[in-house]
N, C-alpha and C positions, 0 to 999 in steps of 0.2 A: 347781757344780750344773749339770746337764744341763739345755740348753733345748731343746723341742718345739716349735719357728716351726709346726708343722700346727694350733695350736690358734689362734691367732692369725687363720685365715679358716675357722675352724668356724660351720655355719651356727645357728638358733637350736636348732633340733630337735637339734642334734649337740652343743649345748653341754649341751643337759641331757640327753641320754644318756649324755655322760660326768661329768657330774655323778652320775647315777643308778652310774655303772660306780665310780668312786672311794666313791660311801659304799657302797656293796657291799662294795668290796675293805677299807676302812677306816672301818668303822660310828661315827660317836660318841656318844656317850651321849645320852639324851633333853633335852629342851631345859628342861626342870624338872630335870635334873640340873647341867646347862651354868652355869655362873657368866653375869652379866645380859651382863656385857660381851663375853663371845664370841660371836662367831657362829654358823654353822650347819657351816662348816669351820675352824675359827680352832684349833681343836686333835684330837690323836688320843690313843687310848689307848696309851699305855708300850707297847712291843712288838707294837703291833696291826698295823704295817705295817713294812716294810723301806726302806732307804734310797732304793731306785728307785721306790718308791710314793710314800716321803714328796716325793723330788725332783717327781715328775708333779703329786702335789696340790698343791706349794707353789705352782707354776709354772701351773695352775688358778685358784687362791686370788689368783694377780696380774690375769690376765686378767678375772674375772670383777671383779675393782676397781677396772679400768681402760676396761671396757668402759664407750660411748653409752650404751646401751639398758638398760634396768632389768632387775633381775634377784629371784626371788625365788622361794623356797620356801613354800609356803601350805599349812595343814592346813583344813579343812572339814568343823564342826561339823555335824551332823543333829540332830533332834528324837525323842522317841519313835515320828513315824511318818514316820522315815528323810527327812525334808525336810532341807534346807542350810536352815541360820537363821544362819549364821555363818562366818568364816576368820578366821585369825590369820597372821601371816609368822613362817615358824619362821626364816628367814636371808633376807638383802638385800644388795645392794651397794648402795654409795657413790651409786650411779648412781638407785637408786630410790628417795630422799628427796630427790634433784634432779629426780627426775623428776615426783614424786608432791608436790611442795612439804612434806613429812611425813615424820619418821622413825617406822615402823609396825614396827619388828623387834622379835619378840617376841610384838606386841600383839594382842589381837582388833579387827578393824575395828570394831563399833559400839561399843567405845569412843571412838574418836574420830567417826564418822558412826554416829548411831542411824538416822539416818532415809536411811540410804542404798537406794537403787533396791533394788526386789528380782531387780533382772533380774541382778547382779551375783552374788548366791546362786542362783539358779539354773544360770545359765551353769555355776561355779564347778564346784558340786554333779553338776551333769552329766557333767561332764568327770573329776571324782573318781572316782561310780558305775562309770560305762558304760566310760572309759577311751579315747571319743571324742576327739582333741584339739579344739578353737576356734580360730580366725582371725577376729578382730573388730575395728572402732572403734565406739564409743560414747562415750555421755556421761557425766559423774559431778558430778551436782546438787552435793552436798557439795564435792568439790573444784574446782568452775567448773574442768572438765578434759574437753578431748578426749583419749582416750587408742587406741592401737592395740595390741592385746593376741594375742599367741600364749601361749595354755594346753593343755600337756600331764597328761595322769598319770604320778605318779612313784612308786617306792615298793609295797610291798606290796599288796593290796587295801584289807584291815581297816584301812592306813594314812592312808587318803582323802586323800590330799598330792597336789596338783598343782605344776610348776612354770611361772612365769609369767616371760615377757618383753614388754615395753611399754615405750612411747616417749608422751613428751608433746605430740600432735599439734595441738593448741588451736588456736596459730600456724596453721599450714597450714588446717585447718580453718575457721578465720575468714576469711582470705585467701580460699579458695574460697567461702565463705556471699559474703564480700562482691564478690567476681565475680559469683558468683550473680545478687545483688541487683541488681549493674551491669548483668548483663546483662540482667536484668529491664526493668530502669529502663531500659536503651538500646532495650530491644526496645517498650514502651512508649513511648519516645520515636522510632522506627520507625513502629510503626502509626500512632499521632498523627501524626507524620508525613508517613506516606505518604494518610494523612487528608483529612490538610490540603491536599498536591501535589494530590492527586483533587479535593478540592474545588477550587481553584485553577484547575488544568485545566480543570472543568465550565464554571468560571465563564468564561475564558478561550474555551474554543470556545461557548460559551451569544452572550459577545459578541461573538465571529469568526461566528459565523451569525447574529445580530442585522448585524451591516456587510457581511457576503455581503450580506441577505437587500436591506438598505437601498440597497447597489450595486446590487442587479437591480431593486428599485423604479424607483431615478432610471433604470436601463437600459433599463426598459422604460416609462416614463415620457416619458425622451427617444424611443422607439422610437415610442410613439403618438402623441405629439406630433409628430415627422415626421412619422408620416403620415397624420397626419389634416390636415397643413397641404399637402402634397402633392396629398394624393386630392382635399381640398375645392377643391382651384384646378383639377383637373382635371375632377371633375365638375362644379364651373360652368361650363366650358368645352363640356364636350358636351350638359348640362341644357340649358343656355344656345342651341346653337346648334341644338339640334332644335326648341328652341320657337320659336326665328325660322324655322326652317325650315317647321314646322308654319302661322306667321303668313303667311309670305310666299307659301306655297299657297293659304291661304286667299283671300287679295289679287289675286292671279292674278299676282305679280312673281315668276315663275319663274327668270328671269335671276339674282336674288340667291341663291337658294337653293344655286348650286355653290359659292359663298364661304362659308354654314356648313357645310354638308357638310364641308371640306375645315378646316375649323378642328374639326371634333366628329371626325374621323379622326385630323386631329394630338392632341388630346389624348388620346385612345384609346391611340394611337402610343406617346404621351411614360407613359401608366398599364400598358402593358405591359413598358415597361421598367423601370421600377420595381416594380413586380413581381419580374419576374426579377432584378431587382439583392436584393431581400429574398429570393429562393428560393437566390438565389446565397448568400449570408451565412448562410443557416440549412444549407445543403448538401442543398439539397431541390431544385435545379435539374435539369432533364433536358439528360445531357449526352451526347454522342456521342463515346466517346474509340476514336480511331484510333492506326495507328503514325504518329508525326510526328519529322520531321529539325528540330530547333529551330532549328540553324544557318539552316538556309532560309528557316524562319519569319520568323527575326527580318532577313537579308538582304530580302529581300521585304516588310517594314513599313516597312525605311530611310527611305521615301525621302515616304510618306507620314508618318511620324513628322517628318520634316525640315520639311515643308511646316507642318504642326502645329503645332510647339513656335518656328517661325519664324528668320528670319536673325541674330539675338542669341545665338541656342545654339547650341553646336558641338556636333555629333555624334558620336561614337565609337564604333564596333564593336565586339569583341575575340571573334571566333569560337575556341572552343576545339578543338582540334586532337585529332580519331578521337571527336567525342562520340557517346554513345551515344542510340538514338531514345528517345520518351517516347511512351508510352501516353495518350492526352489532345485533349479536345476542342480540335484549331488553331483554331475561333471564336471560345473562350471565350478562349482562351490570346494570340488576337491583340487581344482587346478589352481583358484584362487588361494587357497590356505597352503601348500605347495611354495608358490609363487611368495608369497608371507615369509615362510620359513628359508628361503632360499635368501631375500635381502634381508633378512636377520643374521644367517649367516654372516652373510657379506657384512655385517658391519661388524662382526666379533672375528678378525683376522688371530687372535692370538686366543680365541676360544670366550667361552661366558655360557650363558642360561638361557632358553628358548622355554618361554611360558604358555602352554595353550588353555586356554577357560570358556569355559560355558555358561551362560547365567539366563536366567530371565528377567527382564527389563520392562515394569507399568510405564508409561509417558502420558502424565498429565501435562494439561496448555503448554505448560512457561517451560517441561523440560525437554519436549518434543521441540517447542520454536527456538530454543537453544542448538538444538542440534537441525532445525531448517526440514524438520521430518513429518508427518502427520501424528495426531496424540492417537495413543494404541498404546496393545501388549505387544513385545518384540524379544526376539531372543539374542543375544548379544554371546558373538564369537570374537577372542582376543585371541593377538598373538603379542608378546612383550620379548625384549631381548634386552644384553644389556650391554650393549655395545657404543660405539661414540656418538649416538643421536646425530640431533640436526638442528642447525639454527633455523632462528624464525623465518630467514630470508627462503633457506633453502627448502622450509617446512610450505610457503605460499607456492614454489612451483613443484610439489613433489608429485602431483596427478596431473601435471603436465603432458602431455603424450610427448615421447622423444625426449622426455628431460631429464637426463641421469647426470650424477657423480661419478660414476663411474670413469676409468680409462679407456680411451678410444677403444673399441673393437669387444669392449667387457658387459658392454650392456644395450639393449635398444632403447629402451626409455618407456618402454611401455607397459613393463608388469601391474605398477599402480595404477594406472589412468586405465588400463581391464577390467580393475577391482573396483576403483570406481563406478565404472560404468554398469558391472554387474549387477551391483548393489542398489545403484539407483533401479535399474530397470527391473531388478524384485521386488519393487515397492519398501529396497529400505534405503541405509545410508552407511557410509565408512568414514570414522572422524581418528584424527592423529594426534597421539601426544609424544612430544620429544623433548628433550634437554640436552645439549652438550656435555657429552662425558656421562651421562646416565643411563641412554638406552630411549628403547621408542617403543610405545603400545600403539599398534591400531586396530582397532576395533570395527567390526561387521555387525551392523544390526540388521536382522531379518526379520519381514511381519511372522506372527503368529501364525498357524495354521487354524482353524477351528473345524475339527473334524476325526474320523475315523483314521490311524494311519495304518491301519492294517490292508485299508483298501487299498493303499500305495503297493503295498508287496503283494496283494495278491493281483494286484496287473501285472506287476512286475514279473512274477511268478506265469501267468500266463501270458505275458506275451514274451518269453522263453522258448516257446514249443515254434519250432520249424517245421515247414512238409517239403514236398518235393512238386518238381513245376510239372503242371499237365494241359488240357486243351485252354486254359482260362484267355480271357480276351482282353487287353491294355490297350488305353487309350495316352498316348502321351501327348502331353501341348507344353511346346517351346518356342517362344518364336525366334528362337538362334540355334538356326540351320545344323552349326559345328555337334550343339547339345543334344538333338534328335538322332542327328546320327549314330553318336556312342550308345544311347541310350537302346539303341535299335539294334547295334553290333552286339552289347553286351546282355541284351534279354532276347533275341531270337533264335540262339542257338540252346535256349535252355525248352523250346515247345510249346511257347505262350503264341498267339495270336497278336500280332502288332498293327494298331494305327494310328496314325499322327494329325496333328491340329498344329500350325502357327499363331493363329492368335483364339480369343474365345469364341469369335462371331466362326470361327469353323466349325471351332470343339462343341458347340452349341446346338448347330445343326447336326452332327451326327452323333449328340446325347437325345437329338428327338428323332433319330430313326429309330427303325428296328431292330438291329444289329446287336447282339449282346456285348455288354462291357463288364467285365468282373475290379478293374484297377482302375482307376483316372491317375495318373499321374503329371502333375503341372506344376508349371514357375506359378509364384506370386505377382511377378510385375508380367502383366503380357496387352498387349496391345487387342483392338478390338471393341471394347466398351465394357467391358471386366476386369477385375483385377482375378486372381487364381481362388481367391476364398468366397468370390460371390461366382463363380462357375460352378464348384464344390456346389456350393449351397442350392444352385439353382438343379444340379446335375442330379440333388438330391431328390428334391421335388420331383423330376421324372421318374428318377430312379432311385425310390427309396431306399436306405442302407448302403446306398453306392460307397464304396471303400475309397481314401484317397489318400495319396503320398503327396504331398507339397516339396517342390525342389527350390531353392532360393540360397541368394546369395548377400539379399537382403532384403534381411525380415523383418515388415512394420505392423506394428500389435494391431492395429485398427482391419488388416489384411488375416492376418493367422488368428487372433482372438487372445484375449488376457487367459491366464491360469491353466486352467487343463482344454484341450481340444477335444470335441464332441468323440467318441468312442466311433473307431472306424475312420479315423484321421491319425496320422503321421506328417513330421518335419524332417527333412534331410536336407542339411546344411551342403552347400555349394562352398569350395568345390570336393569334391567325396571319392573317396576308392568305390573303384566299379563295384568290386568284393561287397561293399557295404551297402551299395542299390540291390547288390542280388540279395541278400541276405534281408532287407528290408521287404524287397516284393515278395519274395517265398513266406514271409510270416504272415503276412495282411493276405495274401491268398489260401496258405493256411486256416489262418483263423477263422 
């Protein structure tokens, strides 16, 4: 017998096309003629075909008995008004009573399923008429079957025979429902879930901002509590020594009176610092930042540090070598380093080592965001000591304002939380390292400067030179009455020309008369619809070059301006020795 291996990966459309082609060639009798037990090829008529037909069909008749997939010949019954009500399987293979859990050859379906789907007579029906083929899965109630079905037309018209191939797809089918379901239940168990996280989370930052909220209570808790134990010792101090001063006028013991005088000055003295140490920590300070050689700086504190911190400490230098200048008030910066070696001190009671160093410091991304600073060049000023450190507890509130270790009456709390605040507001940062029993560095980083520092000294250098007061013309604006006055007691008797503004919409109008003005001198915060740097600014446009001293008590950068102020501008810090207004006005009418 000749074998044909081409039918062997025939696809399903080509198996029953040549099923279609072999009962063409080899017709057999009707299926009412056919004995029960043959199938639908199981024999041919005497003579109907020749031995190369009979070889092809036999070698057919194997494959189709051997094939997976179910196989089968269907005819499909209509009604008087040509509906499908019915099919029977005129021929099957092996495979479709494994597949179908049923042997149906021969049979009418609703013999065995009366009550089968009618989507199954239709489909069928369809496909009989029209001669459309189907590609489907579906379901079949009767047989609890998922089935995957390819049905063709086969056969003449009037023959209404489809041929069917189908797989019992259940399995797979369930497999995916029950995926399905999982994935249902997992996505469900997802949202729930991600529910739950959210909820979590809320609750979680509900109580990180409930202990933020409780940390800023006691911080500012501890914050008024300083100072109001501060201010009240200060002003019974000046309350105190005006009303003896007042007493002792009274009396006619005029000789007492320069002893409160001189105690109601000092505590004045001691409430302006404090002050500024608070302006300093919030970064509200008015600061004057020039180009500065730190190196120098800090050679130039030596020796006053030395005397300071006393003969028990040994002092250390370690200037770094080509640093770069710093942009930065040297008052604030020599008060600040100072203020360093003074609790360095304090923590070496039976003596040790005070380190000072200089360096310059690149900050790419990751080491600038370590330290919470922009990336830059910076110069980096330490102070180390080696004295008993500090735990981590005590290391979280050591810029605390008001937060000392120290003994009652031995410290205010607020030298760090100045340096702080200095630091930030020079565009840099102070970070700490300690250990118990080791000692404690902390370090000032300052931005770079990029620029000439020679121009620093020679302002410096010239604005040195003082004159002497003669007819020049000042315009002061305050709008607190008590402030004009002084200002007025303490520069009239030197031969300047005095006039006064309360708020800007005054000083406004008599910057647009005619009347010469040589000084503007003004608050930052003043009433009016100006703040004191856009009067300046405006005062200038009439009056170009117009000279100005700004007085404040607090100074906010977006009012004074970042870095150096325009040439012909000055800051004097509230509150101030008269001494030091006179000395300020004589140089800017000088110069």
């Amino acid at each position: 017998m000749v074998r044909d291996d081409s039918l062997n990966t025939l696809t399903r459309d080509e198996l029953i096309a040549e099923v279609m082609r072999l009962r063409a060639l080899a017709p057999p009798p009707s299926v009412e003629q056919a004995p029960a037990s043959l199938g639908y090829f199981d024999f041919i008529a005497p003579g109907a075909a020749d031995s190369r037909l009979q070889e092809r069909l036999e070698l057919f008749r194997t494959i189709l008995n051997t094939i997976e997939a179910a196989f089968a010949i269907v005819e499909v019954k209509f009604d008087e008004e040509d509906r499908p009500v019915d099919y029977r399987f005129l021929d099957a293979n092996p495979a479709f009573a494994r597949e179908s859990g049923i042997d149906l050859k021969g049979k009418w379906v609703t013999e065995y399923a009366p009550d089968l789907e009618p989507f199954w007579f239709e489909i069928y029906g369809h496909v009989a008429k029209s001669g459309e083929p189907a590609n489907f899965e579906s379901y079949a109630t009767t047989f609890d079957r998922w089935f995957d079905v390819r049905a063709v037309k086969v056969g003449r018209q009037d023959e209404r025979q489809i041929a069917i191939f189908f797989n019992d797809v259940t399995e797979r089918r369930t497999v995916a429902q029950e995926r399905d379901r999982a994935t249902a239940a997992l996505q469900v168990l997802n949202d729930t879930l991600e529910k739950r996280v959210d909820e979590r989370t809320q609750a979680l930052m509900q109580a990180e901002e409930k202990l933020r909220q409780a940390h800023k209570m006691e911080a500012v808790g501890q914050l008024t509590g300083g100072l109001a134990h501060d201010f009240n010792n200060l002003l019974t101090g000046i309350s105190g020594s005006l009303e003896m001063i007042q007493a002792r006028l009274a009396q006619g013991r005029l000789a007492e009176v320069e002893r409160y005088m001189d105690a109601a000055q000092g505590a004045a003295r001691r409430a302006a610092s404090l002050t500024h140490r608070l302006l300093a920590f919030s970064r509200r300070q008015t600061l004057d930042p020039r180009p500065t050689d730190v190196n120098v700086l800090m050679d130039g504190m030596t020796e006053l540090i030395g005397r300071t911190v006393g003969p028990e400490i040994k002092l250390q230098t370690l200037c770094g070598q080509g640093l770069w200048p710093a942009l930065v008030d040297a008052g604030q910066l020599e008060n600040a380093l100072l203020n360093l070696c003074i609790n360095a001190r304090d923590a070496m009671p039976e003596g040790g080592r005070i380190t000072l160093e200089t360096s310059n410091r690149g900050m790419d991304q990751d080491a600038a965001a370590a330290l919470e600073m922009p990336p830059g060049e910076y110069l980096c000023l330490s102070v180390s000591d080696t004295g008993t450190g500090m735990s981590a507890e005590v290391m979280a509130k050591a810029f605390d304002p008001f937060f000392t270790t120290k003994p009652l009456g031995q410290g205010t709390g607020l030298g760090l939380s100045m340096i702080y605040g200095f630091a930030k507001q020079s565009g840099g940062q102070v970070r700490m390292q300690s250990e118990l029993g080791l000692g404690t560095t902390i370090s000032l980083y300052l931005p770079r400067y990029h620029g000439d520092l020679l121009q620093g000294e020679e302002r410096n250098a010239a604005e040195a030179v003082t004159g002497s007061p003669g007819s020049e013309a000042i315009l002061i604006v305050d709008d607190e009455p008590s402030v004009r006055m002084l200002l007025n007691d303490a520069l009239a008797g030197l031969g300047y020309g005095l006039m006064e503004a309360a708020d800007s919409l005054a000083a406004m109008q008599i910057l647009r008369s005619g009347v010469k003005i040589d000084l503007l001198i003004t608050d930052v915060g003043l009433p009016g619809g100006m703040n004191g740097r856009q009067l300046a600014d405006a005062g200038r446009e009439l009056r170009p070059g117009l000279r100005t001293l700004f007085i404040t008590g607090y100074a906010v950068n977006a009012a004074i301006g970042h870095g150096h102020l325009p040439a012909g501008m000055r800051v004097l810090t509230k509150p101030f020795a008269l001494e030091a207004l006179v000395g300020q006005v004589r140089e800017m009418l000088a110069g």
